[in-house]
FITIDO-552032 format. One record per residue (C-alpha): residue number from 0; x, y, z. Coordinates in steps of 0.5 Angstrom, whole numbers, padded with zeros to 4 digits, always signed. Layout:
  nr     X     Y     Z
 NUM     X     Y     Z
...
! end
This chain:
  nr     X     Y     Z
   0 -0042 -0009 +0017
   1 -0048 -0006 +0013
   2 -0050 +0001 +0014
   3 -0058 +0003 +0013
   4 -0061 +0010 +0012
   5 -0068 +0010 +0015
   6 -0074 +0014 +0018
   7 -0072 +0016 +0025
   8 -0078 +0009 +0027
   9 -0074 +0006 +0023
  10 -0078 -0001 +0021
  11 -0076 -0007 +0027
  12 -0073 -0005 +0034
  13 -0066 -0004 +0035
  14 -0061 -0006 +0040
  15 -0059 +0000 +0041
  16 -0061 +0008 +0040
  17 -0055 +0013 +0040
  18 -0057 +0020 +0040
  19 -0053 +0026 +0041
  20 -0053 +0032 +0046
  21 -0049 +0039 +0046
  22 -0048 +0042 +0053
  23 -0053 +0048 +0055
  24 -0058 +0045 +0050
  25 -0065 +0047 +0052
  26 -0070 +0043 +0048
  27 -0071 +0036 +0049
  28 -0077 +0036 +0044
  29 -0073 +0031 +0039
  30 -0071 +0026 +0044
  31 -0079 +0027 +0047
  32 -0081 +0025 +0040
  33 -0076 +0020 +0039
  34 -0076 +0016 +0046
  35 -0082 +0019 +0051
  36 -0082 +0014 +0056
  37 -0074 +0015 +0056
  38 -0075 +0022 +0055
  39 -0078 +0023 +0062
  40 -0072 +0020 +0065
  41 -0067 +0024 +0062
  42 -0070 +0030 +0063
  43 -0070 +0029 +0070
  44 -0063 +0027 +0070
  45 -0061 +0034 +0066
  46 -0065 +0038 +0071
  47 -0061 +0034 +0077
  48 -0054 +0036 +0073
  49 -0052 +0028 +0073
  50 -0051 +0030 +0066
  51 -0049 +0036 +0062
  52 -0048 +0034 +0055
  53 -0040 +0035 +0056
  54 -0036 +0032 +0051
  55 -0035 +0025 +0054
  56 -0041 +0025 +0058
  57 -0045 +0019 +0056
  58 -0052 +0018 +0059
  59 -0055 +0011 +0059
  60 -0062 +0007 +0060
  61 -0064 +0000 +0059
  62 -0072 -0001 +0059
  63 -0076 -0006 +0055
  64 -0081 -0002 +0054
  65 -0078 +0003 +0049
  66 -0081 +0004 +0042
  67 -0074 +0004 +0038
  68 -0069 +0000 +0042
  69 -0069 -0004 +0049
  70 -0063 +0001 +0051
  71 -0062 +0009 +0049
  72 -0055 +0012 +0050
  73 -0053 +0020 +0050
  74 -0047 +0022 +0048
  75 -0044 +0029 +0051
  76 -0042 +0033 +0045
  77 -0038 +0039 +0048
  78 -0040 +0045 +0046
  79 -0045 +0046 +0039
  80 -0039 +0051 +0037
  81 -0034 +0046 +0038
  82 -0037 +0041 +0033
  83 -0032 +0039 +0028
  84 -0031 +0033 +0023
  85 -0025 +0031 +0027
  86 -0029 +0030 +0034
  87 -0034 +0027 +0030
  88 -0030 +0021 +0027
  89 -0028 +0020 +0035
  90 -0036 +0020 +0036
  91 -0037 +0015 +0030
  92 -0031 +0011 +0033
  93 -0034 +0011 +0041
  94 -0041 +0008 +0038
  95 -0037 +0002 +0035
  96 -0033 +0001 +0040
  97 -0040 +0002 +0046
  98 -0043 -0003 +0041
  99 -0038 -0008 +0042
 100 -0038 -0009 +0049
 101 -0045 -0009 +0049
 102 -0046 -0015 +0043
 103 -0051 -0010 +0040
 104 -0053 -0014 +0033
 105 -0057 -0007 +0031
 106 -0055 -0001 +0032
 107 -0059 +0005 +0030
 108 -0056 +0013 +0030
 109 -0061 +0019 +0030
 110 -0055 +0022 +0026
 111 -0061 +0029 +0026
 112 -0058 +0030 +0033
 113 -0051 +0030 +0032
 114 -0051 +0035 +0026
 115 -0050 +0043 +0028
 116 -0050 +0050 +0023
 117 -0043 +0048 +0021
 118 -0043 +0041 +0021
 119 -0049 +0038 +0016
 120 -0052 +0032 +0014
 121 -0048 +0031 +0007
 122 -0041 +0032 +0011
 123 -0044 +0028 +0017
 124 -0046 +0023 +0014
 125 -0040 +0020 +0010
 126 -0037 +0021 +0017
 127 -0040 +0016 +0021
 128 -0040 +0011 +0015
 129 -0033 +0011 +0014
 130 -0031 +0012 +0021
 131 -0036 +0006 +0023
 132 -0034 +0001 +0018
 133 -0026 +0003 +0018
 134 -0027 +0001 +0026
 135 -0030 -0005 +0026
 136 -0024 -0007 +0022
 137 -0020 -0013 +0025
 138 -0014 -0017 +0020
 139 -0015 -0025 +0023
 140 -0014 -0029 +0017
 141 -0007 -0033 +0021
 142 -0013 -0033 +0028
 143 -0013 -0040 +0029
 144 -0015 -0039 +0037
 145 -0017 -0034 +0042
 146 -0023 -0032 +0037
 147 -0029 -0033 +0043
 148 -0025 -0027 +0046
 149 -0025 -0022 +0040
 150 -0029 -0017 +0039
 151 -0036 -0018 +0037
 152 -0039 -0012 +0033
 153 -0045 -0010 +0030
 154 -0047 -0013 +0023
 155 -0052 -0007 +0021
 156 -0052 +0001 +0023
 157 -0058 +0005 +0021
 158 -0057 +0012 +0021
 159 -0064 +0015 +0023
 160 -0067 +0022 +0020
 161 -0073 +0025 +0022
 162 -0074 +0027 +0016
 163 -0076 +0022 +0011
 164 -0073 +0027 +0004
 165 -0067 +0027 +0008
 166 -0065 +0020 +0008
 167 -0067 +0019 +0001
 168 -0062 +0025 -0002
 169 -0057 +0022 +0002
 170 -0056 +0015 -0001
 171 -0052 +0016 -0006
 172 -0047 +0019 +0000
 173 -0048 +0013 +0003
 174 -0046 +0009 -0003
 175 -0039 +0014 -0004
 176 -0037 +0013 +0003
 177 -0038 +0004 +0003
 178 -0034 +0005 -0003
 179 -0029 +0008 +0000
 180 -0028 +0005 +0007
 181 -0028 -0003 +0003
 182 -0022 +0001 +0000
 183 -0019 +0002 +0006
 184 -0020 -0003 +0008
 185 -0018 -0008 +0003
 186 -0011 -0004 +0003
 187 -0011 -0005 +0010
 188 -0011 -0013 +0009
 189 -0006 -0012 +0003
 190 -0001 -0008 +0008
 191 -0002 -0012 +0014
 192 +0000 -0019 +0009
 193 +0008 -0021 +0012
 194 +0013 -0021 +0007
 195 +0013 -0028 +0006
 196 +0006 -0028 +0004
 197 +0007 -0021 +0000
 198 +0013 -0020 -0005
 199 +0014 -0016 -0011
 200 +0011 -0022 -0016
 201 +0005 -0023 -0012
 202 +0003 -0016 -0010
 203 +0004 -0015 -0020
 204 -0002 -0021 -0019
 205 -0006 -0018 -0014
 206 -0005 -0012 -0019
 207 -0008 -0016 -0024
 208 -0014 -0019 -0021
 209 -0016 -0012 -0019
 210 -0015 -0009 -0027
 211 -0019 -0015 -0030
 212 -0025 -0013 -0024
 213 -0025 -0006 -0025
 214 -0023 -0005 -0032
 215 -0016 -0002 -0031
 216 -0011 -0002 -0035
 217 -0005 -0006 -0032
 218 +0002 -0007 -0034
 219 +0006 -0010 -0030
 220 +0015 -0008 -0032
 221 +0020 -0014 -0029
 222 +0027 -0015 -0029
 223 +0027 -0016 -0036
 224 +0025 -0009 -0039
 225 +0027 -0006 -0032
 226 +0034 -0007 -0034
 227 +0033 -0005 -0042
 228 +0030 +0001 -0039
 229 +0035 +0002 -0035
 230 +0032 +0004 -0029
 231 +0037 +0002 -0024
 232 +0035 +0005 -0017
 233 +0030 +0000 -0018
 234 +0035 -0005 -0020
 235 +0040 -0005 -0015
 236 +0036 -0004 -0008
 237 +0033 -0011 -0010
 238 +0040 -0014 -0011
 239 +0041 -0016 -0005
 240 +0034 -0021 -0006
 241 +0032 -0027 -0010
 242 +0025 -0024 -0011
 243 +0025 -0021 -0018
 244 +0023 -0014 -0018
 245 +0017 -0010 -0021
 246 +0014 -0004 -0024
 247 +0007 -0003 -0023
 248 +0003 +0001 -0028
 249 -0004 +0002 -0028
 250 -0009 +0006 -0031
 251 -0015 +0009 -0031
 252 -0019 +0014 -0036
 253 -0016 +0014 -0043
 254 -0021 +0017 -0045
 255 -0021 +0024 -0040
 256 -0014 +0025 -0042
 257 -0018 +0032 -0044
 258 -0019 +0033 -0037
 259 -0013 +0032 -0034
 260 -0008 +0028 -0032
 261 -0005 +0025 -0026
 262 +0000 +0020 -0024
 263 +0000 +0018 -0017
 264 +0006 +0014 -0015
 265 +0007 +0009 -0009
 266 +0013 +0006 -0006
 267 +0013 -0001 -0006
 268 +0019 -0005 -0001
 269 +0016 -0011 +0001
 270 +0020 -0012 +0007
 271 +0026 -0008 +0009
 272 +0032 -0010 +0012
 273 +0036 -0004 +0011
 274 +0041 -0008 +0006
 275 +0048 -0008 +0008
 276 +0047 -0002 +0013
 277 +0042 -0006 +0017
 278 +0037 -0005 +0021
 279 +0037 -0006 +0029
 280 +0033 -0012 +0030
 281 +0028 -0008 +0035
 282 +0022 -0006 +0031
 283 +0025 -0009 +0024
 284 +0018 -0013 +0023
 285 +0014 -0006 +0023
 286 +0018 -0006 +0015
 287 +0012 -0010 +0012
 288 +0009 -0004 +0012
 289 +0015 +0000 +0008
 290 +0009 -0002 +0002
 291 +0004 +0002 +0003
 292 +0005 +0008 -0001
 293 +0005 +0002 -0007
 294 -0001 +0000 -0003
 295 -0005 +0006 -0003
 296 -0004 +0008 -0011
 297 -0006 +0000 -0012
 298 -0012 +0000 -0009
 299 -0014 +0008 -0010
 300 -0014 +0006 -0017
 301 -0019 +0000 -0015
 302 -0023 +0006 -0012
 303 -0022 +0011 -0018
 304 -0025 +0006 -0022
 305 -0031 +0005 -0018
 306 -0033 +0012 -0017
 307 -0032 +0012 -0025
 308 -0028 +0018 -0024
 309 -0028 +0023 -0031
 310 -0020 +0024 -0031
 311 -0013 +0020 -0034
 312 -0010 +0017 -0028
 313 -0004 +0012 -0028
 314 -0001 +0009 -0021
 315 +0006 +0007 -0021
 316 +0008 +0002 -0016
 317 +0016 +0000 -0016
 318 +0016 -0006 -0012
 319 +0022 -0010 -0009
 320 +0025 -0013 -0003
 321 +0031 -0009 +0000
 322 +0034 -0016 +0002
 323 +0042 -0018 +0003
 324 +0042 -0026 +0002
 325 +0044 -0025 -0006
 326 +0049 -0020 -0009
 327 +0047 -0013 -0005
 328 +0048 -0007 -0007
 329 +0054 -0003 -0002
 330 +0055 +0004 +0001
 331 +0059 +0007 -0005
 332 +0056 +0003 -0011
 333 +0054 +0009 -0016
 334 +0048 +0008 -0020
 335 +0046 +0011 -0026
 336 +0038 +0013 -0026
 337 +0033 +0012 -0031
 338 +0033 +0019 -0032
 339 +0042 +0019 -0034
 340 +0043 +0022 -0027
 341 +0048 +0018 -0022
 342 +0047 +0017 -0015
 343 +0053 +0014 -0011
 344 +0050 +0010 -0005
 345 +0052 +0013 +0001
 346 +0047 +0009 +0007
 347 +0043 +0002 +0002
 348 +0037 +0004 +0008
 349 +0035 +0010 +0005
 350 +0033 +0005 -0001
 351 +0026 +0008 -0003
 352 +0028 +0014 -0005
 353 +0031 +0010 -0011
 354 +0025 +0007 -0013
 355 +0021 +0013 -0013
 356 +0026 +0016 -0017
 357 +0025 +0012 -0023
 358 +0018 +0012 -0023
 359 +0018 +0019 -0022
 360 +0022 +0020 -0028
 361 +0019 +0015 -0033
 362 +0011 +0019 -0031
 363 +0013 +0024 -0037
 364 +0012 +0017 -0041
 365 +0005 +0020 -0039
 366 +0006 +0028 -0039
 367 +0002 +0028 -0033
 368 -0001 +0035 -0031
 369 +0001 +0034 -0024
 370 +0005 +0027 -0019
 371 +0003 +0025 -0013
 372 +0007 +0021 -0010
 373 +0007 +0017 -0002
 374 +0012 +0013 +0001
 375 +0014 +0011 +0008
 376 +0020 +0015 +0007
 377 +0024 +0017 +0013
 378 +0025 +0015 +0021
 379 +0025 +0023 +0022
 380 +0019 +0024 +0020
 381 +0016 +0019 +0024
 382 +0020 +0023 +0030
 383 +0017 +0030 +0028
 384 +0010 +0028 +0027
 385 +0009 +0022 +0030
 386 +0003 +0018 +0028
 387 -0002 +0024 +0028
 388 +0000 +0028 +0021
 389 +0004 +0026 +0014
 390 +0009 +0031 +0012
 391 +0007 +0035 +0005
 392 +0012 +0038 +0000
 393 +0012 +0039 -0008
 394 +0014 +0044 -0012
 395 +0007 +0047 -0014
 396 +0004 +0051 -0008
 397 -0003 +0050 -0011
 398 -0003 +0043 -0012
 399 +0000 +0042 -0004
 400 -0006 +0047 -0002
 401 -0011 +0042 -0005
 402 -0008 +0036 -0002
 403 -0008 +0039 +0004
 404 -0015 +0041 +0004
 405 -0016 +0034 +0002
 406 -0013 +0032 +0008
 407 -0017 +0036 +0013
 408 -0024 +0034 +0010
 409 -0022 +0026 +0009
 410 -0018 +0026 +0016
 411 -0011 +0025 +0013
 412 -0008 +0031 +0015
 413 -0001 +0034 +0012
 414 +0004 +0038 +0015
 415 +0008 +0043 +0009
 416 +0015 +0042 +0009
 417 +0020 +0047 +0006
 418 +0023 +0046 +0000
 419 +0028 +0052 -0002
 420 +0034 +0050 -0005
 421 +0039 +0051 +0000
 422 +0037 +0044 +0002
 423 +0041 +0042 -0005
 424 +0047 +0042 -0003
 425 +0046 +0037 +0003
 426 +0046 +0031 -0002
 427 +0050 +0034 -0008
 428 +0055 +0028 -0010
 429 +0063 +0028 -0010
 430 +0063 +0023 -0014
 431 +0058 +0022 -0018
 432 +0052 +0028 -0019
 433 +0048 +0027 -0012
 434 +0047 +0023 -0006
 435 +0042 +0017 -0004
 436 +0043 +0021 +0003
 437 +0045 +0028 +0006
 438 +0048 +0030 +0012
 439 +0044 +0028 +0017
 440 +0040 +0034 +0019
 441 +0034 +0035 +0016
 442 +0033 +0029 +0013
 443 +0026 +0029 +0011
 444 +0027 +0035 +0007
 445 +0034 +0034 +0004
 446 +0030 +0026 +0002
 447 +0025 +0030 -0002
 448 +0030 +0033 -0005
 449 +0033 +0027 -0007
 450 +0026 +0026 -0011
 451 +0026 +0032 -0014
 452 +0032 +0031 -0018
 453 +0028 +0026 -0022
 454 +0021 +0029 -0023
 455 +0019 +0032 -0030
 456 +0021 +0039 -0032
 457 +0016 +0043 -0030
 458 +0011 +0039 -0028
 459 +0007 +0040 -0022
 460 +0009 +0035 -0016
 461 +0008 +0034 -0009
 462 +0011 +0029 -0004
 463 +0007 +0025 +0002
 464 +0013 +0022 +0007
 465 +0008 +0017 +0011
 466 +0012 +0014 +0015
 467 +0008 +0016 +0021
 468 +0002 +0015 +0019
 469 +0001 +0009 +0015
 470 +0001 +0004 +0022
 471 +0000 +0004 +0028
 472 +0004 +0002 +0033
 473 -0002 +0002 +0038
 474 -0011 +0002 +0037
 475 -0014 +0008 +0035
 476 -0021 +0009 +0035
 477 -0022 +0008 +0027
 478 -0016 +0003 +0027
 479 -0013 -0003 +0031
 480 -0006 -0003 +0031
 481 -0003 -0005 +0025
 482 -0004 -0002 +0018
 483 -0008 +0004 +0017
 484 -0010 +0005 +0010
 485 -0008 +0012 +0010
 486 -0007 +0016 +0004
 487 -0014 +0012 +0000
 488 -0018 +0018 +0003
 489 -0014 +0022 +0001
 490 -0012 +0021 -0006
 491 -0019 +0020 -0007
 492 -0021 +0027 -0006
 493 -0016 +0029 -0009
 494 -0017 +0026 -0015
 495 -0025 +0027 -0015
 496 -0024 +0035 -0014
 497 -0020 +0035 -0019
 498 -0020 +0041 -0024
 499 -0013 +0041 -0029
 500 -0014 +0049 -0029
 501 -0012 +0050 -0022
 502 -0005 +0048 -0022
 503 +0000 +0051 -0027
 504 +0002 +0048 -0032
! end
């Protein structure tokens, strides 16, 4: 899909004109302006009370003689005071799919229509492109029949202003958010990939394509230097698999080492069976998405590179397969960590915690300012949130407040979490020095905690567990079912606002 910033006349007739319409709106002179033969009809439609402008409404005429597009549609906005980004990306997502029924090829949006005293153009705009492009997506590489009956979506949007300025001001907006929905969308691709197609090795090589295309600095740890490293969370949750395990580390920015740097962290278990405490067969094929934190941080670094961000960013990914078909590790086994403290294994399911806890400890190979990591952690995350928000704890109030904010502005919201170290006595070894697993309560919290053992001193970190968000088992209007993508938005605005002052150092 192609998006286009254009003069409200735009330059050829479209399929389709989409305006908006808040309720109680009295001056039609816009849509007069835009539409007049159309105009005459809606204003006796507005007057008759056929349609008011509530959210949902929707307002529909066909005639050949329109001078922009054969067919107008209005969409009800609902109240001016209630127009939010939120309810904007649902707008942008309702086109996508109004348009698809309608096999419209060219679709123009008066986007001068849809904005409002707190929602301007320069945050609109990025919406509808993100929004638009992202639900056009559909992963059909295995498709080999039933295409006649897919979707058909539209191959160019413009977006329509009244005032010429407007558009070109806008342009670079529009090049940001292109940037960015190819980002989602290329880790979508990777995260809907089956595990017999995506293993530890041929997520490295895709690493490595992407370094040598966007200039990133790629290394890439294998089972050799794991095991002289001593990263043995890593090590012994790919036991149980014959695919080779991998510690991904990309780079980006050396040379704005003097701004900041960040360590974003991914997990990377490319299929999960739970090892020897086994998963319930029921849904088990979902965990080819037990990628996708490791998915996000690849790509992100893709993305970080484009937007030539002034920043030192590394992205570490520790891939394995949590398998049982070799010599898998056992609940009991204890393992000594990259950072020498011992794990006893008490469930082989609570496997991600493990690989992150040797990333995290080796970021200090960096002295990163501050560490993000995601991962599609726990189940009860999933159960307290569902799909709708990701669970954010950290050790650093400001920086959890930043990507907070970062999630309310890119539509991939986080919820805080408490992180008091009452919760440390859950996972507090017998034999060993901690537990891979508390005591069934809180797990969320008492995983996190896990995690922050192996953190480096003192240095700022937060915690995103998307195992709610990362896919969906159902369509949402920016998204079919599957992989989202989520956590690239995210880490993006994160790491495009960074500011090394504002965190503690």
């Amino acid at each position: 899909m192609k998006t286009v910033l254009v003069p409200i006349k735009g330059s050829t007739k479209a399929d389709i004109l989409f305006t908006g319409f808040f309720k109680g709106e009295k001056n039609l002179n816009p849509i007069k302006k835009i539409e007049p033969l159309f105009a005459k009809v809606f204003e006796a439609a507005i007057k008759k009370e056929r349609f008011t402008g509530k959210a949902q409404d929707s307002f529909t005429l066909f005639h050949p003689s329109n001078r922009l597009a054969s067919e107008v549609i209005v969409l009800g906005l609902g109240e001016k005071k209630d127009l939010k980004p939120a309810v904007l990306r649902k707008i942008a997502g309702r086109i996508v799919e109004i348009a698809s029924v309608k096999k419209a090829n060219k679709v123009r949006v008066v986007l001068d229509t849809f904005l409002s005293d707190s929602l301007e153009a320069k945050e609109a705009t990025p919406i509808f492109v993100e929004t638009m492009n992202l639900a056009a997506y559909r992963f059909l590489r295995y498709k080999t029949t039933g295409k006649a009956e897919l979707p058909k979506f539209p191959d160019v949007i413009e977006l329509a202003f009244v005032d010429k300025k407007d558009a070109a001001e806008l342009k670079p907006v529009v090049s940001r958010a292109e940037k960015i929905a190819r980002a989602v969308i290329k880790a979508r691709d990777l995260n809907n990939e089956p595990a017999n197609v995506i293993n530890p090795p041929r997520l490295a090589e895709e690493s490595r394509m992407l370094a040598k295309e966007k200039g990133l600095r790629c290394k890439v740890l294998g089972l050799a230097e794991l095991k002289k490293l001593g990263m043995n969370g890593i090590l012994a949750v790919n036991r149980g698999s014959i695919t080779p395990p991998a510690l991904i580390i990309l780079e980006h920015g050396e040379q704005y080492k003097e701004n900041g740097t960040v360590c974003v962290v991914g997990k990377g278990v490319t299929f999960d069976t739970g090892g020897i405490s086994i998963k319930p067969p029921k849904g088990m094929e979902e965990m080819k998405f037990d990628k996708s934190g490791a998915i996000a941080v690849i790509v992100t670094m893709g993305l970080v590179a484009d937007l030539k961000l002034p920043l030192h960013v590394v992205g570490l990914a520790p891939c394995v397969e949590n398998n049982v078909a070799n010599d898998p590790q056992r609940p009991g086994d204890i393992i000594k960590m990259y950072n020498g403290k011992t794990v006893e294994v008490i469930n082989t399911d609570a496997e991600g915690r493990l690989i992150l806890a040797d990333a995290l400890s080796y970021c200090k190979e960096y002295k990163p300012d501050a560490i993000i990591d995601l991962a599609t952690l726990t189940g009860l995350c999933h159960l307290t949130f569902g799909d709708k928000t990701s669970a954010i704890l950290g050790n650093d109030q400001k920086l959890i407040d930043a990507v907070r904010e970062a999630g309310e502005k890119t539509g991939e919201r986080c919820w805080q979490l408490p992180l008091w170290d009452d919760y440390a006595d859950a996972i507090k070894g017998n034999h060993s020095d901690i537990n891979n697993t508390g005591d069934g309560y809180a797990g969320t919290i008492t995983a996190t905690m896990f995690l922050k053992e192996f953190v480096p001193v003192k240095t700022p970190w937060v915690h995103l567990d998307i195992a709610g968000t990362a896919y969906l088992g159902k369509n949402r209007y920016d998204c079919p079912k599957g992989a989202t993508g989520f956590g690239v938005r995210l880490l993006a605005e994160v790491l495009s606002s960074w500011s090394s002052e504002s965190f503690s150092k």
